[in-house]
C-alpha positions in Angstrom: -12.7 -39.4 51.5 -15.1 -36.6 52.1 -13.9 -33.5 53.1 -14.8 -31.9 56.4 -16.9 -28.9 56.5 -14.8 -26.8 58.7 -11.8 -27.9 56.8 -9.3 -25.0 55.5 -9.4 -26.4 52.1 -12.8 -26.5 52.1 -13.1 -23.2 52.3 -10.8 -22.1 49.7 -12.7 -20.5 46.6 -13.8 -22.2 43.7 -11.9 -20.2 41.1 -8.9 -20.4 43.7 -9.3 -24.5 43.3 -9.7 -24.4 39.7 -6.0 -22.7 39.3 -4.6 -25.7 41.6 -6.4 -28.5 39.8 -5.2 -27.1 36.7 -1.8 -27.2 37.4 -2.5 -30.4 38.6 -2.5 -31.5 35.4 0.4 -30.2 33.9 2.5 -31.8 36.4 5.2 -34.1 35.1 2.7 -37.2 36.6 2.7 -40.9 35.6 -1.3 -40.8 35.9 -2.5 -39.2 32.6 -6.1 -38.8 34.2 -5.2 -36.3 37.3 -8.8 -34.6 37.0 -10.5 -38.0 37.7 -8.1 -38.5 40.2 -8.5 -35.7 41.9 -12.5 -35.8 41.6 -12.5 -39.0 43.9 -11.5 -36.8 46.8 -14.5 -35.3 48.0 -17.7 -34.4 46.2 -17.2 -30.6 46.6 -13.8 -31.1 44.4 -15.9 -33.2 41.9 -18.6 -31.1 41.5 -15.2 -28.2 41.0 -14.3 -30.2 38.2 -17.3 -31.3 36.5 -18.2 -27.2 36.0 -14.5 -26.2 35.0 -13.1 -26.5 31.3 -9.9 -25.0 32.9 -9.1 -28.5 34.5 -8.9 -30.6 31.7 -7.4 -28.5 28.7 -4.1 -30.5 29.3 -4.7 -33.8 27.9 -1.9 -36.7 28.3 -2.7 -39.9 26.5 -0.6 -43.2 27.1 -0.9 -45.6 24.5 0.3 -48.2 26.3 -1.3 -51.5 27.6 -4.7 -49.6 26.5 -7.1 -50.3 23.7 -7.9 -47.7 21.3 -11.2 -47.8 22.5 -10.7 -46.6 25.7 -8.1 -44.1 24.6 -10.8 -42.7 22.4 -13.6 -42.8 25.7 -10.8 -40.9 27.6 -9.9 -38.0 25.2 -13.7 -37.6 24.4 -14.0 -37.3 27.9 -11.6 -34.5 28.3 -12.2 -32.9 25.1 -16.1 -32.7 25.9 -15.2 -31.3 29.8 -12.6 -28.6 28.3 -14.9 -27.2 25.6 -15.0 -24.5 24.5 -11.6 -23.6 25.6 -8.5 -25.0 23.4 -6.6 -27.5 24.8 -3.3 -28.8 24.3 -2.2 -32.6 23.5 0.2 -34.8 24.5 0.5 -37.9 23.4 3.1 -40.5 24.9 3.3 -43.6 22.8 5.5 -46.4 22.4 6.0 -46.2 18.7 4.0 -44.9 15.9 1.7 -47.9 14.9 -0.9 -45.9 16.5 -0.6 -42.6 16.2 -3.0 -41.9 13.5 -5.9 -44.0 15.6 -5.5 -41.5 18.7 -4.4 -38.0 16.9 -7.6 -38.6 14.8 -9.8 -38.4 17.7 -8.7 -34.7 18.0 -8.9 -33.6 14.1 -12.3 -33.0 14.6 -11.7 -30.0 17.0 -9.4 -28.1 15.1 -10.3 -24.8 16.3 -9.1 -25.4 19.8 -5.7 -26.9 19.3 -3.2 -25.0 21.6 -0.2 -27.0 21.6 0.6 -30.6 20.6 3.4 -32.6 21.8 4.4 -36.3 20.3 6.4 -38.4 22.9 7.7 -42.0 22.3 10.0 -43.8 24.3 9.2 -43.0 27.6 9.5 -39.1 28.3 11.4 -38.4 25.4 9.7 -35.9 23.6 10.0 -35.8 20.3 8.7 -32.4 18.4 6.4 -30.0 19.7 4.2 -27.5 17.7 3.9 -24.0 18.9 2.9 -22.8 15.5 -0.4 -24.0 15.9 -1.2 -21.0 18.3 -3.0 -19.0 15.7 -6.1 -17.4 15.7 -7.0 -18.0 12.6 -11.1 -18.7 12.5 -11.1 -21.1 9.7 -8.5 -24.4 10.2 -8.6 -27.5 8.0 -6.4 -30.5 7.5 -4.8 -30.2 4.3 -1.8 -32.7 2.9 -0.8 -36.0 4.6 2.1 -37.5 4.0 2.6 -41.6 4.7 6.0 -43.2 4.8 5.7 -46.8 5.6 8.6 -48.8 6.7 9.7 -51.9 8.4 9.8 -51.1 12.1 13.6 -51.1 12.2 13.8 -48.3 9.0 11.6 -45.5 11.1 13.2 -42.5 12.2 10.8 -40.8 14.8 12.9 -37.8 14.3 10.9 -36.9 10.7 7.3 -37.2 12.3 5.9 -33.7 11.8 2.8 -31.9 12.2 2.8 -28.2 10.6 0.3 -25.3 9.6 0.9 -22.5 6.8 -1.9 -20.2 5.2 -2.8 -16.7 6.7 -3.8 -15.7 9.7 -7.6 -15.7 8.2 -7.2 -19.1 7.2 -4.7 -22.0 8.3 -3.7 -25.6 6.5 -2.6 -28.6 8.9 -0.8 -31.2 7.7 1.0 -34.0 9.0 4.4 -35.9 7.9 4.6 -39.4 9.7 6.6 -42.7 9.7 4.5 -46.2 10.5 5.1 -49.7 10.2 2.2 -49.9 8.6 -1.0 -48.3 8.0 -3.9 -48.5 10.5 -7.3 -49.9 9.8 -9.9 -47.8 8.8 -12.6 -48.5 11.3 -9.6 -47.6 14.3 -9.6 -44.1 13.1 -12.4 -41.2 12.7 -12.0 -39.5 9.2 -9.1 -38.1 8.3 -10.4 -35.2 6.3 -7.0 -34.0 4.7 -7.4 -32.9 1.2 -4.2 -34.2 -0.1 -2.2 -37.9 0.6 0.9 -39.3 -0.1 1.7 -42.7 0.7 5.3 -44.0 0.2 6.5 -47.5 0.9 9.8 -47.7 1.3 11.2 -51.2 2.0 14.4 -52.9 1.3 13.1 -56.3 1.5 10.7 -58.2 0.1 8.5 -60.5 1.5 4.6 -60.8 0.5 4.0 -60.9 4.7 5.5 -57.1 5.2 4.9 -55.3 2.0 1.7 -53.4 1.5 -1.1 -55.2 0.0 -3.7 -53.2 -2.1 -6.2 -54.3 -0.1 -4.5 -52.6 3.2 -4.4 -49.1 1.0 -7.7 -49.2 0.2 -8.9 -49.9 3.6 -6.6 -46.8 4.2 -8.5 -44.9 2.0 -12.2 -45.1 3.2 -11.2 -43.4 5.9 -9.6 -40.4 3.4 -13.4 -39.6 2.4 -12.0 -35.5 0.9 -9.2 -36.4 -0.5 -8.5 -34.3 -3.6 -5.2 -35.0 -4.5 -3.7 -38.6 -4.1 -0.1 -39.7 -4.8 0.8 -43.5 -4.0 4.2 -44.8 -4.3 5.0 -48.2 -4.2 8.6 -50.9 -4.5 7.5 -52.6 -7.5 7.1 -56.2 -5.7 4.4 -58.6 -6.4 2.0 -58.6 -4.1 1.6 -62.5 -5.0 -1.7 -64.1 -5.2 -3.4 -66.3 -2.2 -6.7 -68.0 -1.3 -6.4 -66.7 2.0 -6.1 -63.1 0.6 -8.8 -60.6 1.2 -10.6 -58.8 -1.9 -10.3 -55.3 -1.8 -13.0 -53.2 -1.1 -14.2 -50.7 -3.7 -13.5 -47.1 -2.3 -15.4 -44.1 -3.4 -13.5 -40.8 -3.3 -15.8 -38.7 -4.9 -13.8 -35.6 -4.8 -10.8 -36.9 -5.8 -9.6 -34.6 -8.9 -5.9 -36.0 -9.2 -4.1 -39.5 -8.7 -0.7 -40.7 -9.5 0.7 -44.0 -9.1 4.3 -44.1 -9.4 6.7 -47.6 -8.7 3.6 -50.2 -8.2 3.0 -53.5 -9.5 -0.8 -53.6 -8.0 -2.0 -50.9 -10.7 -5.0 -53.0 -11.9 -6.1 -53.5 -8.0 -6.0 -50.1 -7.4 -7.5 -48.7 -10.3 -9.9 -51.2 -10.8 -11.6 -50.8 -7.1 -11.3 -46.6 -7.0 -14.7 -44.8 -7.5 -13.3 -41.3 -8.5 -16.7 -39.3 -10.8 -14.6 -36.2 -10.4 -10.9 -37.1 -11.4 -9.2 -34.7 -13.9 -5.5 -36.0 -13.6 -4.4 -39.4 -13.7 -0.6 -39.8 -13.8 0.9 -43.4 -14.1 4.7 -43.9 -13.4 7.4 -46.2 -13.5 4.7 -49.1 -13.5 6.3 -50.8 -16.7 8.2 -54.1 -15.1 9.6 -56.9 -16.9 8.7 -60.0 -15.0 5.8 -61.9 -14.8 2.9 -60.7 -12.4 0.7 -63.4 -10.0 -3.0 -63.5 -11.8 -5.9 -60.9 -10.8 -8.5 -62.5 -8.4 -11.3 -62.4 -11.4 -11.0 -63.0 -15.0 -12.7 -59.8 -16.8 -13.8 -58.5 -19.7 -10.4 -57.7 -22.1 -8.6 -60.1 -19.8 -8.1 -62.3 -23.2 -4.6 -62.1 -25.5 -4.4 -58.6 -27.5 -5.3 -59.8 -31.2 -2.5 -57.0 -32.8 -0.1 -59.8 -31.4 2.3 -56.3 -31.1 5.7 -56.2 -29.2 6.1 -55.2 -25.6 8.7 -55.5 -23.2 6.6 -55.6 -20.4 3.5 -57.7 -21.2 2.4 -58.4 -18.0 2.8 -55.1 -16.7 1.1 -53.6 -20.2 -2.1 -55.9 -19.0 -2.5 -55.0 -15.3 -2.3 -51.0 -16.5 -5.0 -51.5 -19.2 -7.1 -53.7 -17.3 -7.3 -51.5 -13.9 -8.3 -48.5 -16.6 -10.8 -50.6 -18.1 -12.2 -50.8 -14.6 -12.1 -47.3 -13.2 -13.3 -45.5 -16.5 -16.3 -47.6 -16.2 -17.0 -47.6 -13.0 -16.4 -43.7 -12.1 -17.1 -42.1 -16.4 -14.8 -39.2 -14.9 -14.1 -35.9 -17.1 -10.7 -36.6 -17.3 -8.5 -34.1 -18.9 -4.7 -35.2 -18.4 -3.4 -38.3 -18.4 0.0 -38.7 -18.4 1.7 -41.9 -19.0 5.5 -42.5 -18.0 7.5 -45.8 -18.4 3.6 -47.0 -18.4 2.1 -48.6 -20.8 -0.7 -51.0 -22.4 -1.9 -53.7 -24.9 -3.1 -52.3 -27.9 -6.6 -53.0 -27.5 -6.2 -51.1 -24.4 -5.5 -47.8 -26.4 -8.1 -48.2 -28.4 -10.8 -49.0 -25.9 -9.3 -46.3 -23.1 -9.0 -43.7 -26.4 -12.8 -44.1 -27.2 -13.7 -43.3 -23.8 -11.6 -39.9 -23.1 -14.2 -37.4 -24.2 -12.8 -34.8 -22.4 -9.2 -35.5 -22.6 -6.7 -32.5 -23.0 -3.2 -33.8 -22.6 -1.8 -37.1 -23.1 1.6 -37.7 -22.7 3.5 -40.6 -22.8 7.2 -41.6 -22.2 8.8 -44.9 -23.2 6.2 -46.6 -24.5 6.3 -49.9 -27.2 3.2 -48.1 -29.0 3.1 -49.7 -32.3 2.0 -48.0 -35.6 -1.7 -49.6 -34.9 -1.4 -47.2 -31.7 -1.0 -44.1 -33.7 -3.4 -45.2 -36.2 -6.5 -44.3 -33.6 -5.6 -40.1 -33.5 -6.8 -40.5 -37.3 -10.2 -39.5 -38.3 -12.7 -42.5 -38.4 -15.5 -42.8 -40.7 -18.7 -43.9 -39.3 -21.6 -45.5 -40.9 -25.2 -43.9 -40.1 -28.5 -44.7 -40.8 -29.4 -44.7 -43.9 -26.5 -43.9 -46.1 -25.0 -40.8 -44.5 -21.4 -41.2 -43.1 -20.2 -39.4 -39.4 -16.7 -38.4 -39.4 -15.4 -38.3 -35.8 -11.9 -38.4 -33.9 -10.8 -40.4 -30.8 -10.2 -37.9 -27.9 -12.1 -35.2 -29.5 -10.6 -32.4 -27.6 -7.2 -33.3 -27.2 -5.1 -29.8 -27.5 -1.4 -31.4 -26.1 0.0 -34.8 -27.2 3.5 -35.9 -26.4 5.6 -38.8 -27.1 8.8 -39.4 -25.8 11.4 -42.0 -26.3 9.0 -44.5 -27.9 10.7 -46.2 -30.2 8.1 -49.1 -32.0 5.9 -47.0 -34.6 7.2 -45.4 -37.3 7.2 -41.5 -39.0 5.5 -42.5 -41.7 2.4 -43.6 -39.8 2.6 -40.9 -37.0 3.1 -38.2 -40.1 -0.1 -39.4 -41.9 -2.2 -40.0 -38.3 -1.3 -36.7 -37.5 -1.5 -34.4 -40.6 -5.1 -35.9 -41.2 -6.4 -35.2 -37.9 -5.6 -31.6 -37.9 -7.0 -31.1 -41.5 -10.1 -32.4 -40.1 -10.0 -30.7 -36.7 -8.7 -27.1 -37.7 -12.1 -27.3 -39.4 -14.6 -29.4 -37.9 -13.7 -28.4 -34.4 -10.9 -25.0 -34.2 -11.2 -24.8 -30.5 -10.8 -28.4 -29.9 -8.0 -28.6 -31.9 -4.4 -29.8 -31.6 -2.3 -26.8 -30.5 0.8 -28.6 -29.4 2.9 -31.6 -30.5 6.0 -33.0 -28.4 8.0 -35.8 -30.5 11.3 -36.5 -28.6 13.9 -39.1 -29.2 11.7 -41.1 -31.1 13.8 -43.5 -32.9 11.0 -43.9 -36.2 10.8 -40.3 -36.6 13.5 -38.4 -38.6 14.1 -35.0 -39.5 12.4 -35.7 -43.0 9.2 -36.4 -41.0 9.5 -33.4 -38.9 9.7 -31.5 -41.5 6.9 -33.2 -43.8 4.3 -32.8 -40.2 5.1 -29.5 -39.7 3.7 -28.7 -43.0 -0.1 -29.2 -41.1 1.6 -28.1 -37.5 3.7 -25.1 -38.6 4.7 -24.0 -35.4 3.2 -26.7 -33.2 5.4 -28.9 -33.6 8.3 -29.4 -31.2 10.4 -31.7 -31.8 14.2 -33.0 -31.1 
């Protein structure tokens, strides 16, 4: 309807009309697009609208019966007709399957968040974040934390969205609970610097646990991530035709990863481009039982030839195999790696040991390392040209080495590995040298060979 000329509320001021549209929109309404509403009245009001960021700083998404696609159209709409004033958010949804997908759309424009208000179930509003009203002039999104669970295990209570820093310079980050995790091509980037991911699920059934290719899918969408932490439910993803292959996913700044509780190690690792990683921490991946067969048969996917014991073969293979893959792929400077209740074949050692030039600390916990194992931190003797022999080591700048509880190799041949690697590396190399030595509840090493090592250690060896 078009409004009169001689109307009265046609001859209210603009500014005056701004104010009531405004508050318009922060009226407790069941239409979550007032401003469009409203615009349909006259052409005077639309033209009002279309020139005044105060009218659509308030912006109400409903998730439901709606695609994502036209939830994104909308809050680009209002986001694009607010600027450059902040806004605030409110987001009604019926659960949280989607709330990455549509609070994405608005990580973009950090530096205008006002307020932001999570709803579900109706009206009932969950949490709301006042401590985002800073004027701090640098924001960024920085840790992310995933806990997936069946629908019936979420507690909407938990979600969280928080800042900390100074008042120069302020973090976001984000604690949520979802089903399980969104696609990557429903979401814009999610820029956070660090992610943990925990599935926690009581039952187990290969149509409802995460699959590694779902959490890589995840993760091209986490292009900046710097610091990742996965935690699985050690189940078996199983093994289908039907089964999609994971994509590889490059995370070039990626500088630390751990992987703690997971049977899908090799899957993982082996599809993970990472050129910058520093840390890799493996834990709790050891596991007993047999795992279904990886997708491809690689190179080192035959038997180990040192025929040594393991109580967790299959395990053992998966870990080896998915290093295999990612050192190869991504040749990172790696400088800790840190291995607990996780281990691998022999020829996994040896192969993973020859690559880690730039390895610092390696610790290991539980591990059914055989004397062959400790045999590689020896000196090796390499034929040149001609008839000159090189003398190198594996892991040439290793500094901190630690073994706990590992109970298959013997004193003897960790005393002997040992003492001749520092006689050759407090020479050949001082600064790249051995300067600490951890040996705890080792079953093969006595008092007699902590006392026989420390003669080359002295007071670098630790041990109990």
């Amino acid at each position: 309807m078009k409004a009169k000329t001689d109307s009265p509320i046609s001859r209210l001021p603009a500014e005056l009309l701004i104010e009531i549209f405004a508050l318009c929109s922060l009226a407790a309404s069941p239409d979550p697009y007032i401003p469009l509403t409203i615009s349909k009245v006259c052409s005077f009001w639309r033209e009002v609208l279309w020139i005044s960021p105060r009218a659509w700083q308030f912006i109400r998404v409903q998730d439901s019966d709606r695609s994502i696609a036209s939830i994104r159209s909308q809050i680009e709409l209002w986001i694009a007709r607010s600027a450059p004033l902040p806004f605030d958010l409110h987001l009604e949804l019926a659960d949280t399957t989607r709330l990455l997908p549509i609070i994405s759309c608005f990580f973009p424009h950090l530096d205008r968040w006002r307020n932001c208000t999570i709803a579900t179930e109706g009206n009932r509003v969950l949490t709301s974040f006042p401590n985002l009203i800073h004027s701090a002039p640098c924001r960024t999104l920085h840790r992310l934390d995933i806990n997936v669970r069946g629908s019936d295990d979420i507690d909407d209570d938990e979600i969280l969205l928080y800042s900390c820093g100074s008042t120069a310079f302020r973090h976001i980050s984000m604690r949520i609970f979802v089903p399980k995790l969104p696609l990557a091509h429903t979401m814009n980037p999610l820029h956070f610097t660090h992610l943990n991911i925990a599935e926690h699920s009581f039952e187990h059934t290969f149509e409802e646990n995460l699959r590694s290719s779902e959490l890589l899918d995840f993760l091209a969408a986490c292009p900046q991530l710097e610091h990742l932490h996965l935690q699985g439910t050690s189940f078996d993803e199983g093994s289908s035709p039907y089964q999609p292959t994971p994509r590889v996913v490059s995370l070039p700044r990626l500088q630390k990863l751990m992987l703690r509780c997971m049977c899908t190690q090799r899957s993982i690792l082996s599809h993970l481009h990472t050129p910058a990683l520093r840390e890799l921490h493996l834990i709790s991946i050891n596991i007993d039982l047999m795992l279904s067969p990886y997708h491809a048969t690689e190179e080192g996917d035959s038997d180990d030839e040192a025929h040594d014991f393991s109580q967790s073969p299959w395990s053992d293979h998966q870990t080896g195999m998915g290093l295999r893959k990612l050192l190869t792929r991504s040749n990172p400077p790696l400088e800790v790696l840190d291995m607990d209740l996780s281990d691998m074949r022999t020829k996994d050692f040896r192969w993973v040991f020859d690559k880690l030039e730039n390895l610092k600390h390696f610790s290991i916990i539980g591990s059914d390392m055989s004397n062959k194992v400790i045999q590689f931190f020896k000196p090796m003797c390499l034929l040149e040209d001609g008839d000159g022999v090189n003398v190198r080591v594996r892991m040439p700048r290793l500094r901190t080495l630690k073994l706990y509880s590992c109970q298959q190799f013997s004193g003897e041949a960790l005393v002997d590995a040992l003492s001749k690697r520092i006689l050759f590396t407090d020479k050949a190399t001082p600064g790249s040298t051995l300067t600490e030595v951890v040996i705890s509840d080792c079953r093969g090493f006595t008092p007699r060979h902590a006392q026989d090592l420390s003669w080359s250690l002295r007071n670098r060896l630790h041990w109990s």
